[in-house]
C-alpha positions in Angstrom: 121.6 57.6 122.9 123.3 58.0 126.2 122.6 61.2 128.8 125.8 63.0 127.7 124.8 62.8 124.2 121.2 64.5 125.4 123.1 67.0 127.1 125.4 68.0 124.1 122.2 68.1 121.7 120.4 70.4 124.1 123.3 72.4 124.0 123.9 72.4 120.8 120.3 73.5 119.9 120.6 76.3 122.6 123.5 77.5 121.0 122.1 77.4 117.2 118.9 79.3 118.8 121.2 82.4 119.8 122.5 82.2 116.1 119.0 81.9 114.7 117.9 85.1 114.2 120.8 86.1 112.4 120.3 83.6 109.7 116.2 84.3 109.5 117.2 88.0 109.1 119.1 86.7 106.1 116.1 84.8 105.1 117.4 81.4 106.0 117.9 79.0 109.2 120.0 76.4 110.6 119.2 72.7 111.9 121.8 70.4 113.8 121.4 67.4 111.8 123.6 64.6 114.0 126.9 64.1 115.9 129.1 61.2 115.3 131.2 59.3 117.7 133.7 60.7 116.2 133.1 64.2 117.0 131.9 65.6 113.8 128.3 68.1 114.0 126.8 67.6 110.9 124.6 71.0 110.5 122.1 71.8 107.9 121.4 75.2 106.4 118.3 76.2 104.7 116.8 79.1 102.6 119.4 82.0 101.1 121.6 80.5 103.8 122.4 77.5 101.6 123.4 78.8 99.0 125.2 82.1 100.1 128.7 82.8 99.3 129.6 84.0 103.0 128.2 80.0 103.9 131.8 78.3 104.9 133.0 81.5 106.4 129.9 81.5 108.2 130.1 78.2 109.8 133.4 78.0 110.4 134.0 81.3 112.1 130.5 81.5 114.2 128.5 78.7 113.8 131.3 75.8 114.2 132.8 78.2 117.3 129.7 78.7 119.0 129.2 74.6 119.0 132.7 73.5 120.2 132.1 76.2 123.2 128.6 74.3 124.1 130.0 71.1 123.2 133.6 70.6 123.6 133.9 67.4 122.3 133.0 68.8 118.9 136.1 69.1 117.0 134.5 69.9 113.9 131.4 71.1 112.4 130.5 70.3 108.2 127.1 71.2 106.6 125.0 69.2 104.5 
């Protein structure tokens, strides 16, 4: 794993722990799983998260935003 991909993890995990507490007052998390070479987050969400309706709206409008801004070479985010 090379030093820029360190960097873009840590950031990546920063940004998911400012968006933690939203989804544990839901009564689920989040985990960033990998990043391809390609660009693509793979992110896993866990509890009622996983199964809520609001789930794609959800990572597309915060989760997927907040990622791209800590790692722009992100260009898209998918869960697992």
């Amino acid at each position: 794993m090379s030093e820029q991909d360190r960097v873009a993890i840590g950031r990546i995990e920063e940004a998911l722990a400012e968006l933690r507490p939203f989804f544990e007052a839901d009564g689920g998390d989040i985990t960033l799983e990998s990043i391809s070479d390609e660009g693509i987050a793979t992110v896993k969400m866990h509890g009622a998260c996983r199964d809520c309706s609001m789930s794609e709206m959800t990572l597309k409008t915060g989760v997927e935003e907040a990622i791209k801004k800590a790692a722009p070479h992100v260009r898209e985010v998918v869960a697992v």
